[in-house]
C-alpha positions, -999 to +999 in steps of 0.1 A: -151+107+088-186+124+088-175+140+118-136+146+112-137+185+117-093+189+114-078+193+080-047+170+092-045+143+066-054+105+086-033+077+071-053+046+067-027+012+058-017-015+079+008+006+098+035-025+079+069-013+068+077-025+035+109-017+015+100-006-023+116-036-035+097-061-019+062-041-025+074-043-063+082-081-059+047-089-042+026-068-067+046-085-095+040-123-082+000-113-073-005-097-109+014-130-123+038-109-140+061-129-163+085-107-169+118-095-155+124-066-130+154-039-142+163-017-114+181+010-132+210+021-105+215+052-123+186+070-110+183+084-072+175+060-047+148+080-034+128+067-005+139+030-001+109+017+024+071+030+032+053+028+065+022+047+074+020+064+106-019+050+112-020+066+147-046+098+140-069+070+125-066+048+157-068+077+184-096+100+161-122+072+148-114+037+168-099+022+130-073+000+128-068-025+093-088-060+097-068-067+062-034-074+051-011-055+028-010-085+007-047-097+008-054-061-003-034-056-031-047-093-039-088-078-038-076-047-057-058-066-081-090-090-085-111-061-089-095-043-114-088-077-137-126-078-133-133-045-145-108-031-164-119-024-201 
């Protein structure tokens, strides 16, 4: 990055498509959340599924993700529990 000289933003994710739903089901089951999930239908569906383009990182600085979606939202998860105040 020391030597990124463009101002085009460079995605950096595991390039995984995921609908919203099941990102919202995963983070729920790694935080252990007991509770019950309410979609409200009501509101605009908005963008139903994420994927990062991940190509600038490949083709600009060699990167590609060593870690998966879930085992990162796992560490994250760990590390805030651990340090949250």
């Amino acid at each position: 990055m020391e030597k990124y000289e463009s101002a085009e933003p460079v995605n950096l994710g595991s390039g995984r498509e995921i609908s919203i739903r099941d990102l919202m089901i995963l983070v729920a089951r790694l935080c252990k959340f007991p509770g019950e999930i309410v979609w409200d239908s009501t509101k605009p569906d908005g963008q139903p599924r994420r994927c990062l383009d991940t190509t600038r990182a490949r083709n600009e600085f060699g990167w590609s993700a060593k870690t998966t979606l879930e085992d990162g939202l796992a560490k994250t998860i760990a590390w805030y529990e651990a340090n949250a105040k």
